[in-house]
C-alpha positions as CSV (number, residue, x, y, z in Angstrom):
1,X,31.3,-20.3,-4.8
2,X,30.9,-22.7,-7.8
3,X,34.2,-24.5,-8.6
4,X,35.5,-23.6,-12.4
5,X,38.1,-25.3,-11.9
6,X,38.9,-28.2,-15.4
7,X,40.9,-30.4,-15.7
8,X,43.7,-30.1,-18.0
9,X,43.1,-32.0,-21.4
10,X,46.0,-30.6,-23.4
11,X,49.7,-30.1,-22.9
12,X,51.0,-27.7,-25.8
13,X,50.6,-28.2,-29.9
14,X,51.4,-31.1,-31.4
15,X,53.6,-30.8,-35.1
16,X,51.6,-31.0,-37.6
17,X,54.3,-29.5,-40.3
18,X,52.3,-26.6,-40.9
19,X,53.7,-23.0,-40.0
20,X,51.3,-20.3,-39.2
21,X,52.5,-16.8,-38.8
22,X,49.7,-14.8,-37.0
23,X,50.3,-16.0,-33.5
24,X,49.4,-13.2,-31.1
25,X,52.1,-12.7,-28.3
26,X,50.7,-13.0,-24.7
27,X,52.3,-9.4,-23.9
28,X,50.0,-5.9,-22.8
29,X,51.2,-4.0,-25.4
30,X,48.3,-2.1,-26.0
31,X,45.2,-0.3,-23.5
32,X,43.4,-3.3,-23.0
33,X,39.7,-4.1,-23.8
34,X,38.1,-2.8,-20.2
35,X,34.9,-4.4,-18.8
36,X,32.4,-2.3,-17.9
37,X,30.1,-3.6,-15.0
38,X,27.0,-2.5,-16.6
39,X,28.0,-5.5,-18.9
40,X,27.9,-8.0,-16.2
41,X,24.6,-6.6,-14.3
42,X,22.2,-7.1,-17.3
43,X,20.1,-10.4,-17.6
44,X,21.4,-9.9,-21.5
45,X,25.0,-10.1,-20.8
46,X,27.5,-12.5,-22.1
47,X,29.5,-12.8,-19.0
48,X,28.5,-15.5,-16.2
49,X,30.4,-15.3,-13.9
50,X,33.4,-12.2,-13.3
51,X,35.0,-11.9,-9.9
52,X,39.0,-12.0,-9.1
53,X,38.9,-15.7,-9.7
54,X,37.1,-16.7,-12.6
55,X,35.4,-15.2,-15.9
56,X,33.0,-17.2,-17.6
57,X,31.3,-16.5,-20.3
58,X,28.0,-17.5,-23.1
59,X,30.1,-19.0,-25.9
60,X,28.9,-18.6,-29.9
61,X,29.3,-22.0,-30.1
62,X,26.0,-23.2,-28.5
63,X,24.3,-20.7,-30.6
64,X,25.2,-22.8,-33.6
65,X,22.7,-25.3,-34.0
66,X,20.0,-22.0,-34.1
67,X,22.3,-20.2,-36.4
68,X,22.5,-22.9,-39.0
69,X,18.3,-24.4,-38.9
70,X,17.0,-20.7,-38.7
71,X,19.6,-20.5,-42.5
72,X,18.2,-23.7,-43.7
73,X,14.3,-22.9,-43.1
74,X,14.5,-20.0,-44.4
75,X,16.1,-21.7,-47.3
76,X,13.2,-24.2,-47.3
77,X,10.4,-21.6,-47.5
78,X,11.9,-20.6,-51.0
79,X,11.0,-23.8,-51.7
80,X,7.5,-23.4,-50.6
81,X,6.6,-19.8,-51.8
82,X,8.4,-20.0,-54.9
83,X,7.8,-21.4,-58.2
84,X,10.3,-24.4,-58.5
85,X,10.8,-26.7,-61.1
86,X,11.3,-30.1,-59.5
87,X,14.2,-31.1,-61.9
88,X,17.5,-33.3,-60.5
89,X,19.2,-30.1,-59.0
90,X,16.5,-28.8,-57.3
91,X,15.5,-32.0,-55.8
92,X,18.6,-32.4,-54.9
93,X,19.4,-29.0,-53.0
94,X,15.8,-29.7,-51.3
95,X,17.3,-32.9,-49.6
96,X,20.4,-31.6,-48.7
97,X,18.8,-28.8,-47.1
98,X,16.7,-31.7,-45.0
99,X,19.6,-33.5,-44.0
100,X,21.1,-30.3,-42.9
101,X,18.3,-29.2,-40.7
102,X,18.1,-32.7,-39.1
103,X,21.9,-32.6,-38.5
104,X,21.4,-29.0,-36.7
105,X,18.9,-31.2,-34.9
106,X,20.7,-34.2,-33.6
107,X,23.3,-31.8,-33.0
108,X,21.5,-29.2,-30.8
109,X,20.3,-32.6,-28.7
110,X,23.2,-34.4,-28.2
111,X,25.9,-31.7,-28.3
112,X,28.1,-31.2,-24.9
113,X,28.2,-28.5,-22.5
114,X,30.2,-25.1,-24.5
115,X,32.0,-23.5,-22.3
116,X,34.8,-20.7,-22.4
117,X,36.5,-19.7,-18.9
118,X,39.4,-18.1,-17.4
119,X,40.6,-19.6,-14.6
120,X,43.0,-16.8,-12.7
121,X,44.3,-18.6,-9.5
122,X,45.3,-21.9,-11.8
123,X,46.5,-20.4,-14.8
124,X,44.3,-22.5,-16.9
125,X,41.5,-21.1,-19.9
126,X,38.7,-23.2,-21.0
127,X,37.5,-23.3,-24.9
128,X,35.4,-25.2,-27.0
129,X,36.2,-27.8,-29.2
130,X,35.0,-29.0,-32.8
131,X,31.4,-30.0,-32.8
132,X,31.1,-33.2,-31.0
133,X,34.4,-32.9,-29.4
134,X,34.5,-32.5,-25.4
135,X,35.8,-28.8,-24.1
136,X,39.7,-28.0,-24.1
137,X,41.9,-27.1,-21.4
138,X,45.1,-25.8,-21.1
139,X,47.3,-23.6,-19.4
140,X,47.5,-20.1,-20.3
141,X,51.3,-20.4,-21.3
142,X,50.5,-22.9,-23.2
143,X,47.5,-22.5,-25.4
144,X,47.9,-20.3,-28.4
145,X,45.6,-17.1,-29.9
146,X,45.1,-16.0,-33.3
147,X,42.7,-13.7,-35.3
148,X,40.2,-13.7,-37.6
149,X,41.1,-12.8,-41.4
150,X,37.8,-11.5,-42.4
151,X,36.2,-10.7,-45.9
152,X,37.9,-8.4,-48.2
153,X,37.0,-5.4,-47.1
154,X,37.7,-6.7,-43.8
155,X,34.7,-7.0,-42.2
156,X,34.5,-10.0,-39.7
157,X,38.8,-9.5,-39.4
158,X,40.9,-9.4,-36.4
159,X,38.6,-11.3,-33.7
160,X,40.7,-12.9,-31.1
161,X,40.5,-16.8,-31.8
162,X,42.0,-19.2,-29.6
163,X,43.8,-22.2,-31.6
164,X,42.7,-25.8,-30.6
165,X,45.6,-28.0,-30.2
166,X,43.8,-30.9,-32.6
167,X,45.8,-31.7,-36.1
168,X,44.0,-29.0,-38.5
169,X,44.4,-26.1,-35.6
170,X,41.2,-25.0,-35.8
171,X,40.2,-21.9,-34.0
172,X,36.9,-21.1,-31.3
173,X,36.6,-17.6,-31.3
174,X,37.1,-16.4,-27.9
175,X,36.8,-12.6,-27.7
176,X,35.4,-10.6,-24.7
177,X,32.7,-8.9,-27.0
178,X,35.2,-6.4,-29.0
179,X,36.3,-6.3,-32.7
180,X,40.1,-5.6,-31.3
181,X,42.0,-9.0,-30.9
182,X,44.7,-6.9,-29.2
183,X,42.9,-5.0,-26.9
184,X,40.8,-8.4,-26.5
185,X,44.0,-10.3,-25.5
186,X,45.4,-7.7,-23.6
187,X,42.8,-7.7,-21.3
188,X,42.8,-11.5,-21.2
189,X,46.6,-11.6,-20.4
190,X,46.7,-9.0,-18.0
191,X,43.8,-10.9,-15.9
192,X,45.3,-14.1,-16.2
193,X,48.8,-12.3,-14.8
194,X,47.7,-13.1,-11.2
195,X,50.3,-11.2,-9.8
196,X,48.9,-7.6,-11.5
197,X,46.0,-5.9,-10.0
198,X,42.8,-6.6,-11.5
199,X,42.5,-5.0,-15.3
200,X,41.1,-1.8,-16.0
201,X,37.2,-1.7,-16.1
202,X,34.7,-0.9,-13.4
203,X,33.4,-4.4,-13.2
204,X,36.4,-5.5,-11.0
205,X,35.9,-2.7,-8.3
206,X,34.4,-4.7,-6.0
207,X,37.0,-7.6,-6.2
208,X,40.2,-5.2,-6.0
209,X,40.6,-5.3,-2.2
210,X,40.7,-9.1,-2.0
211,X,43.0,-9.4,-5.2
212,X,45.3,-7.0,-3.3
213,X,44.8,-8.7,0.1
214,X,45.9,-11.5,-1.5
215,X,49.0,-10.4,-3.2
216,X,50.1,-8.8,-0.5
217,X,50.5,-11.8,1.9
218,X,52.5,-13.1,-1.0
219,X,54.6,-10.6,-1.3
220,X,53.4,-9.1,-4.2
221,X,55.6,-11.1,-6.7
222,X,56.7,-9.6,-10.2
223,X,54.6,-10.1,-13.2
224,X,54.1,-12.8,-15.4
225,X,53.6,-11.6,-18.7
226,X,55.6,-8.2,-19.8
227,X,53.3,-4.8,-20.8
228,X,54.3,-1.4,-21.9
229,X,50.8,-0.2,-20.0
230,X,51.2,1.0,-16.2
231,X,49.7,-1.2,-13.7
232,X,49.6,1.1,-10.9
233,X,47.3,-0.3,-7.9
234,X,44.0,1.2,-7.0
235,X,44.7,3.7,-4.6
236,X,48.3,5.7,-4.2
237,X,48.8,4.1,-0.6
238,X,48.5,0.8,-2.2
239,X,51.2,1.8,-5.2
240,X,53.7,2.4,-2.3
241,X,53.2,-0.2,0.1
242,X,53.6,-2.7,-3.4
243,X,56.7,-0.7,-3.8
244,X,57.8,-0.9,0.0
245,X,57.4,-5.0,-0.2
246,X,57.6,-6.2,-3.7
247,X,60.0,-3.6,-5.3
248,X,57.9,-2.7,-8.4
């Protein structure tokens, strides 16, 4: 198995005097967001890589660099369809859209590797950073998760976002495909709570026995994060065996 594991590049947020009051608790307080293996089978899907260890997934940022020169040319053929009168602003809006387009460019060449994983076993989550700027990595407890605002009549609102620890906090948006940043992060706490069973969804069936080989030999230690969800095990006999040696 390919090794996800990063190396951690950030220890907590630094004070930058600001407050910020949407901070999104790392607590299962609602049914999360479940992943449905049908997702992960199709040469289409966003997911990479989903087992009990790691999810890794296509991030938006790479998509970027498309986004922004498919905008720009499509700006540019106004320019060539149209009538235009080449006075000072048009000229002006027609270089800025060149520059533009060759910064999408440069950027789509030299840009580094995107990536956005969950690393399970460690505790650690991988997210992008600003442009130019290398991937972040931090521990789960550490790094922090907001939500979108959206227009005003809310379209685009309430996307999970995960906050980079740089001095503006900027956000990468780091849902699992939903619209729901608490169902989103529901389902991203409860798999990153190694000590729980795998999350709902039918795309972790096949990794259930090892997870709960594995926290049996432990001992089957108490949560990390707190939920007001069940998290029974998959079958009844495991419920009471986890019972019988870990007392929950």
């Amino acid at each position: 198995m390919v090794d996800f594991k990063r190396k951690v590049t950030h220890k907590g947020y630094k004070d930058n005097g600001k407050k910020y009051y949407k901070g999104l608790p790392k607590a299962i307080n609602t049914d999360p967001r479940a992943i449905k293996k049908e997702w992960t089978s199709s040469h289409r899907t966003n997911f990479l890589i989903l087992n009990e260890k790691y999810i890794v997934r296509k991030t938006g940022a790479n998509a970027i660099p498309f986004i922004g020169s498919s905008i720009i040319i499509l700006a540019l053929s106004m320019f060539s369809f149209g009538q235009i009168e080449w006075n000072y602003i048009e000229t002006s809006v027609f270089i800025i859209l060149i520059l533009a387009l060759i910064f999408f460019i440069i950027y789509f060449i030299t840009m580094p590797k995107k990536e956005h994983i969950l690393n399970r076993m460690d505790g650690l989550i991988t997210f992008t950073g600003s442009f130019w700027q290398k991937n972040i990595t931090m521990t789960f407890d550490d790094v922090e998760f907001n939500y979108t605002t959206g227009n005003e009549d809310g379209t685009g609102a309430f996307i999970l976002q995960a906050v980079r620890p740089n001095k503006i906090r900027s956000f990468d948006v780091f849902s699992l495909g939903g619209t729901n940043c608490y169902e989103d992060l529901a389902m991203i706490t409860w798999y990153m709570d190694k000590n729980r069973p795998l999350p709902p969804g039918d795309a972790f069936d096949k990794f259930r026995q090892i997870d709960y080989e594995r926290r049996k030999a432990e001992g089957f230690p108490r949560p990390l994060y707190p939920s007001n969800i069940p998290t029974p095990e998959a079958t009844k006999e495991q419920q009471k065996e986890r019972l019988k040696i870990g007392g929950w």
